[in-house]
N, C-alpha and C positions, 0 to 999 in steps of 0.2 A: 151117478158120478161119471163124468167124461175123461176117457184115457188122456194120456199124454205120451203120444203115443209117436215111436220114430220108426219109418217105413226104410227098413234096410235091404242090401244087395246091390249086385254088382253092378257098375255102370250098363246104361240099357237095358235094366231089368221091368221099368217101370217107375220107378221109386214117385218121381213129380206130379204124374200123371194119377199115380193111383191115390199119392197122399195128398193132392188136391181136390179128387174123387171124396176118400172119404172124410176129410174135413169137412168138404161141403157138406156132403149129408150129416156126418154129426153138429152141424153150426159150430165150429171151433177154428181158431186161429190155423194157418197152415204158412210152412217156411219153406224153402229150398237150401238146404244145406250146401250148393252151389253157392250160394250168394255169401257164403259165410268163410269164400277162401280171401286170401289176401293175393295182391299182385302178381305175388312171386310165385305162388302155388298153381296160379292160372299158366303162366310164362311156362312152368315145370312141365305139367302136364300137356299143355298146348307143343310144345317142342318133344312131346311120345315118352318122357322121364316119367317114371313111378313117382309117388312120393312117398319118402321115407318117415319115420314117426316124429323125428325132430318135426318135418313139416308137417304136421297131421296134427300137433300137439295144441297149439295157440288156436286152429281151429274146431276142436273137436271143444277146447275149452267154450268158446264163443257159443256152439252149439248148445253147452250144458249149461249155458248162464240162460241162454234161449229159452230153453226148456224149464230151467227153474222159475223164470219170471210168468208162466203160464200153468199154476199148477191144478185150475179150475177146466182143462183139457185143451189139446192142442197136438198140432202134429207136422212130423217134421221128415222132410226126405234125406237121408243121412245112409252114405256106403255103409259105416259101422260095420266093417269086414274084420276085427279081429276083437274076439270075445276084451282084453284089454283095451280099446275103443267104448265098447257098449258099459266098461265097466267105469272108464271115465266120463261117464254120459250119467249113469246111474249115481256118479258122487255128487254130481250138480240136482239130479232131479230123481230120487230114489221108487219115487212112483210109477216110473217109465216103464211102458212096456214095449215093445218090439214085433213087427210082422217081416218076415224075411220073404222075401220075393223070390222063390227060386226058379230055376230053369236049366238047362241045357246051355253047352255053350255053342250049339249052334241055334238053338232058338235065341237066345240074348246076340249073336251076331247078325241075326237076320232083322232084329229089332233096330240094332245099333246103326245097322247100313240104311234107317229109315227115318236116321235124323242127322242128317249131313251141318256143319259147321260148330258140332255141338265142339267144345276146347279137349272134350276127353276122346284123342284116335280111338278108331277101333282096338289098330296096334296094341295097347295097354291093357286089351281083357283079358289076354294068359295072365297075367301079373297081378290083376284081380282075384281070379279062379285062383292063384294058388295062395294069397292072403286069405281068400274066402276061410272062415271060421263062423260053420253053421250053428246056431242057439243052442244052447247046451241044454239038458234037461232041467238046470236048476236055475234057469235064467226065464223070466216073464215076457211069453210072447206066443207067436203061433209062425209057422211055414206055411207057404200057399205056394201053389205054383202058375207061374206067370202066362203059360201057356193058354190062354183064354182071353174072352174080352175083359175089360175096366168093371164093368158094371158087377160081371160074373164076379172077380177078384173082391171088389168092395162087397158084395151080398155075403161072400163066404165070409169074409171078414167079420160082419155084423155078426152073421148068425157067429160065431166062432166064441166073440165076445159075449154073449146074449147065452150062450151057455155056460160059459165061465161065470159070467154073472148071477145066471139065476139056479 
């Protein structure tokens, strides 16, 4: 059976990159949880404003209707920085599991300063880091840290799952 699986952490952690990565390798659907903000969440963030839950709300739903429409595997890049996030993500698709990207915040600054025009400033990663709400132990998922290549991240992945599994 193929996860359904959302690649979380904080802006510049990887999340697209990696959940692109291992989509491909398991053949399964992959989304960018970017694509899933509406106008005003882009204008928010684009102008260095956090966003607050109210704005998080209508998106995080779209993400879990995402997820529920793919329940034969699929995978999605999604911040999902506060355990209340992941847990609205889990009412839509209760199979979901979670890999958290972690890092440094000076390795995720140095990652972030290597993708110029992206809408989310650097500015806004303290305000991520202190949202940040790592996977709790009773929540379905794995930690990796992001300090490595793609390839390294998705094989830990595998194997990760592949023990869970078997």
């Amino acid at each position: 059976m193929k996860p359904v699986l959302v690649v979380m952490g904080v802006s510049g952690s990887g999340k697209s990159t990696v959940g692109a990565a291992i989509a491909q390798r398991l053949r399964v659907p992959f989304a960018d949880a970017d694509d899933f903000h509406p106008p005003a969440n882009i204008k928010k963030m684009s102008a260095g404003i956090p966003l607050d839950d109210h704005d998080r709300h209508p998106w995080l739903e779209a993400i879990g209707e995402w997820l529920a429409a793919h329940p034969n595997g699929a995978v999605i890049s999604c911040s999902a920085l506060k355990r209340k996030y992941r847990d609205q993500l889990r009412h839509h698709a209760h199979q979901v599991t979670f890999l958290h990207l972690a890092g440094s915040r000076e390795v995720i600054a140095r990652r972030q300063a290597s993708r110029p025009g992206h809408f989310m400033p650097s500015s806004l990663l303290t305000s991520q880091f202190k949202t940040l709400e790592p996977l709790e132990p009773d929540e379905r998922g794995t930690t990796i840290d992001v300090d490595q290549d793609v390839d390294a991240i998705v094989q830990e992945y595998v194997d990760a799952v592949a023990h869970d599994v078997g």
